[in-house]
C-alpha positions as CSV (number, residue, x, y, z in Angstrom):
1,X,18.3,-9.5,-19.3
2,X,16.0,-6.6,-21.0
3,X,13.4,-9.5,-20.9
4,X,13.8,-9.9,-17.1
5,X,13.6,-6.6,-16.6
6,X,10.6,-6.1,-19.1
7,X,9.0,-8.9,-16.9
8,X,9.1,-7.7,-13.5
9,X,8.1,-4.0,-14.6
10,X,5.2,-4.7,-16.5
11,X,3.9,-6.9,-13.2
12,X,4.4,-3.3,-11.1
13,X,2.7,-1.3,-14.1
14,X,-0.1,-3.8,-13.8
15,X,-0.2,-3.3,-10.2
16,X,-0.9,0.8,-10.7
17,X,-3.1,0.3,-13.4
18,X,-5.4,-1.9,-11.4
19,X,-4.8,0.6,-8.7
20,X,-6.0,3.2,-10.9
21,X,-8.6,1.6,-12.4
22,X,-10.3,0.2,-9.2
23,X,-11.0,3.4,-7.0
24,X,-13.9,3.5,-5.0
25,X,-13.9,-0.7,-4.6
26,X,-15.9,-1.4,-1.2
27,X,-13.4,-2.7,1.6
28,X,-13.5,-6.2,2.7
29,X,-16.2,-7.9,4.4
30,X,-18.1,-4.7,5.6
31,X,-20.2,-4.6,8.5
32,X,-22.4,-1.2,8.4
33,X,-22.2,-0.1,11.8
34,X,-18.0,-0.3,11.1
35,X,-17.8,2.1,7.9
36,X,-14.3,0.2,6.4
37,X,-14.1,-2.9,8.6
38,X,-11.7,-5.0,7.2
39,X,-11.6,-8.7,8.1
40,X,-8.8,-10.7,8.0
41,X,-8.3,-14.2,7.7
42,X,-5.4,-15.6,9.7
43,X,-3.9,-19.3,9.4
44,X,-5.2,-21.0,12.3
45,X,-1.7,-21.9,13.8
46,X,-0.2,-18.2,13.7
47,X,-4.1,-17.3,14.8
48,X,-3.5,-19.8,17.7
49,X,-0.2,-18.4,18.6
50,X,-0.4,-14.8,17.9
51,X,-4.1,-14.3,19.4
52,X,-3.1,-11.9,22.2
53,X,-1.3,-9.8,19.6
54,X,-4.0,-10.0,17.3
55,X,-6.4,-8.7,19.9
56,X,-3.7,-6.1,21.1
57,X,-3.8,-4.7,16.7
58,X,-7.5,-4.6,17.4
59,X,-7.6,-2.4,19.9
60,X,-4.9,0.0,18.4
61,X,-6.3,0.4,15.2
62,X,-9.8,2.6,15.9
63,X,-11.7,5.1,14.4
64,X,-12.0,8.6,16.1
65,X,-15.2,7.4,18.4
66,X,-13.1,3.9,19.3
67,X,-15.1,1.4,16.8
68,X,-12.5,-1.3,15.6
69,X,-11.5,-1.2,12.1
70,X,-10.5,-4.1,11.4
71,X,-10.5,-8.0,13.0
72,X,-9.0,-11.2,12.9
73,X,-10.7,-14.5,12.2
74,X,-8.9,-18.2,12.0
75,X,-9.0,-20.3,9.1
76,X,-8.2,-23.2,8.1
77,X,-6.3,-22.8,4.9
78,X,-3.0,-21.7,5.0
79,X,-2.8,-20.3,1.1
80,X,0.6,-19.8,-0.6
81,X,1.2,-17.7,-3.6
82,X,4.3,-17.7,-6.2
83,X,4.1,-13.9,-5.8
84,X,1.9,-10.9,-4.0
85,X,0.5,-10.4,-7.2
86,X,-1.1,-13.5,-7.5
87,X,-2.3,-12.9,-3.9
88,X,-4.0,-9.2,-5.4
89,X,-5.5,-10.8,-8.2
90,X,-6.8,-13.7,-5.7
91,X,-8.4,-10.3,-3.5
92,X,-9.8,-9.1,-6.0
93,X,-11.5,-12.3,-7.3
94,X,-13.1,-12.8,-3.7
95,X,-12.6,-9.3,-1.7
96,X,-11.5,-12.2,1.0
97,X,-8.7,-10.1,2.7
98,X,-5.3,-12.3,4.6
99,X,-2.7,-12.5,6.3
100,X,-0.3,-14.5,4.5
101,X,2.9,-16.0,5.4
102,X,6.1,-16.8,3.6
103,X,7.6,-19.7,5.1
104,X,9.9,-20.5,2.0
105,X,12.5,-18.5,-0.1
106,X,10.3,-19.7,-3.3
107,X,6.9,-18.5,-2.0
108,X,6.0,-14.5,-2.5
109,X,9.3,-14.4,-4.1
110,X,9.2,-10.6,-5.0
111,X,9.4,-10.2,-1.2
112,X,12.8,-9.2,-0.6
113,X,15.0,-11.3,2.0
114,X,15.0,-7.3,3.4
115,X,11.5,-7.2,4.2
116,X,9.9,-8.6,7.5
117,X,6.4,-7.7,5.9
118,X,4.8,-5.8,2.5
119,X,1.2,-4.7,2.3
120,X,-0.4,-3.4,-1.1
121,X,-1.7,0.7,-0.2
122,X,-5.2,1.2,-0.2
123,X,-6.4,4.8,1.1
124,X,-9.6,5.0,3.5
125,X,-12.3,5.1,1.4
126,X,-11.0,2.0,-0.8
127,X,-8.6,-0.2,1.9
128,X,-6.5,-3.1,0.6
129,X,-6.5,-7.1,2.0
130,X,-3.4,-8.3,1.4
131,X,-0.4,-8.6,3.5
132,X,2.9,-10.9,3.6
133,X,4.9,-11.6,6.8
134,X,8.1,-12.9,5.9
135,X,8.7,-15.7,7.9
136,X,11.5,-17.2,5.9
137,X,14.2,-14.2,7.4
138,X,16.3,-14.8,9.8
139,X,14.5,-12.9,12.7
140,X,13.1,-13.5,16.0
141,X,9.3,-13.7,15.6
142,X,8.3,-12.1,19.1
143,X,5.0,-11.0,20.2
144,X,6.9,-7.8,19.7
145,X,8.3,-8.0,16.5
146,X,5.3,-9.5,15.1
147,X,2.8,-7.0,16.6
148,X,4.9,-4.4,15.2
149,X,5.4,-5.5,11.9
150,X,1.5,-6.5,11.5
151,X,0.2,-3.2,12.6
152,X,2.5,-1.5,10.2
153,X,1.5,-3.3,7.4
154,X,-2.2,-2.7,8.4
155,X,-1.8,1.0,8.4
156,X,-0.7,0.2,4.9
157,X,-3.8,-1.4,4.0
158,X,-5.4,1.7,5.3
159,X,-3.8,4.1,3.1
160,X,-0.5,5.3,5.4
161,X,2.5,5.6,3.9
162,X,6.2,5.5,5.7
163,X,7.0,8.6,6.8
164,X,10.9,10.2,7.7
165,X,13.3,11.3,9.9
166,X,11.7,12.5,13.5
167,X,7.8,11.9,12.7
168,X,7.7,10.0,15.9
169,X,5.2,7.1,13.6
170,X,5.3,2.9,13.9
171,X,5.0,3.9,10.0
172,X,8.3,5.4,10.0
173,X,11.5,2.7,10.1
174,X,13.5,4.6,12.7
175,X,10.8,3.8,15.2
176,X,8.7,0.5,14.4
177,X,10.6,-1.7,16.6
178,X,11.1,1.2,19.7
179,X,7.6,1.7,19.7
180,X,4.3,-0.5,21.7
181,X,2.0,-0.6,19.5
182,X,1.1,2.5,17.7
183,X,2.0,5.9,18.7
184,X,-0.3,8.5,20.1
185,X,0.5,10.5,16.2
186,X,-0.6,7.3,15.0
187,X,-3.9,7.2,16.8
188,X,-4.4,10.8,15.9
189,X,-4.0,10.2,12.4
190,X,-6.5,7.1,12.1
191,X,-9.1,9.8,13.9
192,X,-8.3,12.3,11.6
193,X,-8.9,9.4,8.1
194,X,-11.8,7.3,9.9
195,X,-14.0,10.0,11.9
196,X,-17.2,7.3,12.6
197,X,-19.7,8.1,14.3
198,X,-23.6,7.3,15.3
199,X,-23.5,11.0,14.3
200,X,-24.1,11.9,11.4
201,X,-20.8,13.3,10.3
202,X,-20.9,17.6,8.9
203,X,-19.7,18.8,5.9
204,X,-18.2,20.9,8.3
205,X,-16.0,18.4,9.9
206,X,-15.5,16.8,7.0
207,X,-13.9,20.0,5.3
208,X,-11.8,20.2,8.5
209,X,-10.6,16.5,7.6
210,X,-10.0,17.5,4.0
211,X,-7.4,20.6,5.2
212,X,-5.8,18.4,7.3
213,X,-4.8,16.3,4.9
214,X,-3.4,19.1,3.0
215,X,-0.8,20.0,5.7
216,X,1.4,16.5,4.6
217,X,4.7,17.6,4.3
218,X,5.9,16.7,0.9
219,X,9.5,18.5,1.1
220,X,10.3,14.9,3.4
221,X,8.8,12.6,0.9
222,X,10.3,14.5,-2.2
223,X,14.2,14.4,-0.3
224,X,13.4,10.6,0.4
225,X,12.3,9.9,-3.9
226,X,15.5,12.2,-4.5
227,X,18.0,10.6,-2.2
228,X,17.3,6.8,-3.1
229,X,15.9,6.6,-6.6
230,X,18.3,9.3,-8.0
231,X,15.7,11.9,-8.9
232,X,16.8,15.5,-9.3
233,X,15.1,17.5,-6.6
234,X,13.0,19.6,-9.0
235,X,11.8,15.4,-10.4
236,X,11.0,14.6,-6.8
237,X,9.1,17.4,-5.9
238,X,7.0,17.3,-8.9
239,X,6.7,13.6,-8.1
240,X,5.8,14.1,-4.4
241,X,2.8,16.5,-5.3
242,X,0.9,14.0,-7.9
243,X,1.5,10.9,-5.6
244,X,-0.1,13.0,-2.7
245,X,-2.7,14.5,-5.0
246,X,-3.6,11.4,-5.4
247,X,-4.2,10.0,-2.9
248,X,-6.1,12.9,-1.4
249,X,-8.9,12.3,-4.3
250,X,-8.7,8.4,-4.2
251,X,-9.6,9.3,-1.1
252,X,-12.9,11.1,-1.5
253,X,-14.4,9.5,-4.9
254,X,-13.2,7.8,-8.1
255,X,-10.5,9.3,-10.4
256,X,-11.7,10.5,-14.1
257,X,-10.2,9.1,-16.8
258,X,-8.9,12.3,-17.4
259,X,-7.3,11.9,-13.6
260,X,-5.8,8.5,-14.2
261,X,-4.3,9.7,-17.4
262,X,-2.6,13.2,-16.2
263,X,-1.4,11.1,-12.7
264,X,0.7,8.1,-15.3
265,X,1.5,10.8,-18.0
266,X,3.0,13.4,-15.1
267,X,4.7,10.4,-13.2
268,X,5.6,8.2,-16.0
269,X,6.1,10.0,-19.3
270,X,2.3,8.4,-20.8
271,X,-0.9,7.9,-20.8
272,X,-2.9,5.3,-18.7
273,X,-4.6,4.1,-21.7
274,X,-1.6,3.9,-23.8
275,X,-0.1,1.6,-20.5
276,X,-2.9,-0.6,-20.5
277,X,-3.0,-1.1,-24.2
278,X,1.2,-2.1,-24.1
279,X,-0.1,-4.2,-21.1
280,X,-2.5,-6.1,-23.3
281,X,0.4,-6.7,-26.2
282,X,2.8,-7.8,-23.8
283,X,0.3,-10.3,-22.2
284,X,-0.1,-11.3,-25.9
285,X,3.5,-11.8,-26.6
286,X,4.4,-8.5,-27.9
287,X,6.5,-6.7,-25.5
288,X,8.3,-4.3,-28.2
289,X,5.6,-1.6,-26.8
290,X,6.6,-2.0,-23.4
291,X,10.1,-2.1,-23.6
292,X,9.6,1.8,-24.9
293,X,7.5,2.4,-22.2
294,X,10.6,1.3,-19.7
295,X,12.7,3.4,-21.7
296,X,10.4,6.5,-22.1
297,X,9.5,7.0,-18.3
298,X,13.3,6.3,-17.8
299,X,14.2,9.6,-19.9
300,X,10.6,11.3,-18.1
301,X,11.9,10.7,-15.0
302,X,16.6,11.1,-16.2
303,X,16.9,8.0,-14.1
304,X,17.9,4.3,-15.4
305,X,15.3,1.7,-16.1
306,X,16.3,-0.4,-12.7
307,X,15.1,2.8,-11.0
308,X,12.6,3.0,-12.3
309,X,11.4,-0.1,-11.3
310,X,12.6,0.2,-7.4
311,X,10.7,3.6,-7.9
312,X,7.4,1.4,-8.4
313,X,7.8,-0.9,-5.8
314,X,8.5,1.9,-3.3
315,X,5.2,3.8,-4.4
316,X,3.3,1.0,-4.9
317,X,4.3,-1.8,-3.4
318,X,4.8,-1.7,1.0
């Protein structure tokens, strides 16, 4: 069981390293005149079937002057992974971003049964390609539902994260399916992350971008850590603030090694290099290392080791 458990954490641990370690990687298929176009590739049937959806997502998703960040394309293939982090490591070998689907309970299988769709969390200067619609749940697939679930997890791509209670957000579960589309806070908040212009852009405007970002209300995120992963409230504040630290300098440029190690030693209980080098034992065959690893950000964080690994996929993993 410990082994099990070992398993599937050091697969999320993996996941934040590379996170970590790849800051500042360009975004999918770019086209200059779209600063972080991302182009995805879509199975041709659901391309077929879901193409006035597809061009409705377009539309939504815009930068502050109306220029589409992202769009569809039809392909042939119809790939199928064991799990999303094949899928990653697949992205990251190409920089080919899709849409997959799961069509069968042993394809993606770390996506839950619970989960209509999960998309890795990029940030707007370094978006993610990979999202999973879960097609093996038992849910009607309307242009509604899909269209909602899609544009969430393309949000995700783009570096938003779920937000709580009455943020009136497609990102926020309360709303998703009561919504068309995105919301008008929605389209506010893509203007506010992607400003593009002909222009050239100030560092005037771009100072007023960067105190915008500071008003995120972290009190929300820190109840939400508290309430579901059993952190004390002091833990999930002090949590909230690095997660949303950052992401504001992922943001902006490339973490320091000094960064990367403060963000996993203030989160986890350790240093990013001491991860990566229980990482490389366990891949090895050695996974005495990261067995204390499980157990030391367990006792960082007063939480059990399951929680510690639902805590991962929550930050991590959309």
């Amino acid at each position: 069981m410990m082994e099990y458990r070992c398993k599937k954490f050091a697969m999320k641990l993996l996941i934040v390293l590379l996170l970590l370690a790849s800051c500042g990687k360009p975004p999918a298929d770019p086209d200059p005149s779209y600063p972080g176009l991302i182009t995805y590739n879509v199975p041709t049937e659901y391309y077929n079937k879901y193409k006035s959806q597809l061009d409705w997502i377009s539309s939504d998703i815009v930068s502050l002057t109306g220029k589409y960040l992202i769009r569809f394309v039809p392909n042939d293939s119809d790939p199928k992974y064991e799990t999303t982090y094949n899928a990653l490591t697949e992205y990251y070998s190409t920089n080919e971003a899709w849409i997959y689907f799961k069509e069968e309970k042993d394809q993606f299988t770390n996506v839950s049964d619970g989960a209509a769709g999960v998309a890795y969390v990029g940030s707007p200067s370094n978006p993610m390609g990979v999202i999973v619609m879960n097609f093996s749940i038992s849910m009607s697939w309307t242009g509604h539902n899909f269209r909602q679930v899609l544009n969430h997890e393309i949000l995700h791509n783009l570096g938003f994260r779920h937000t709580f209670e009455d943020d009136y957000s497609i990102m926020n579960y309360d709303y998703i399916y009561k919504v068309s589309g995105v919301t008008d806070l929605d389209t506010e908040r893509l203007a506010e992350d992607f400003p593009f212009s002909m222009e050239v852009v100030t560092i005037k405007d771009l100072e007023k971008i960067g105190a915008a970002r500071e008003n995120i209300d972290s009190d929300k995120y820190a109840i939400f850590l508290g309430g579901n992963y059993g952190l004390s409230e002091s833990r999930a504040q002090t949590i909230a603030k690095y997660l949303l630290s950052y992401r504001k300098l992922a943001s902006m440029r490339d973490l320091t090694a000094r960064e990367k190690d403060l963000l996993t030693h203030g989160i986890l209980g350790f240093g990013f290099e001491k991860g990566m080098a229980a990482l490389e034992n366990y891949l090895q065959g050695d996974q005495n290392a990261l067995d204390d690893l499980i157990l030391e950000a367990a006792d960082k964080n007063e939480i059990s080791p399951e929680h510690i690994q639902e805590l991962f996929g929550e930050i991590f993993l959309k």
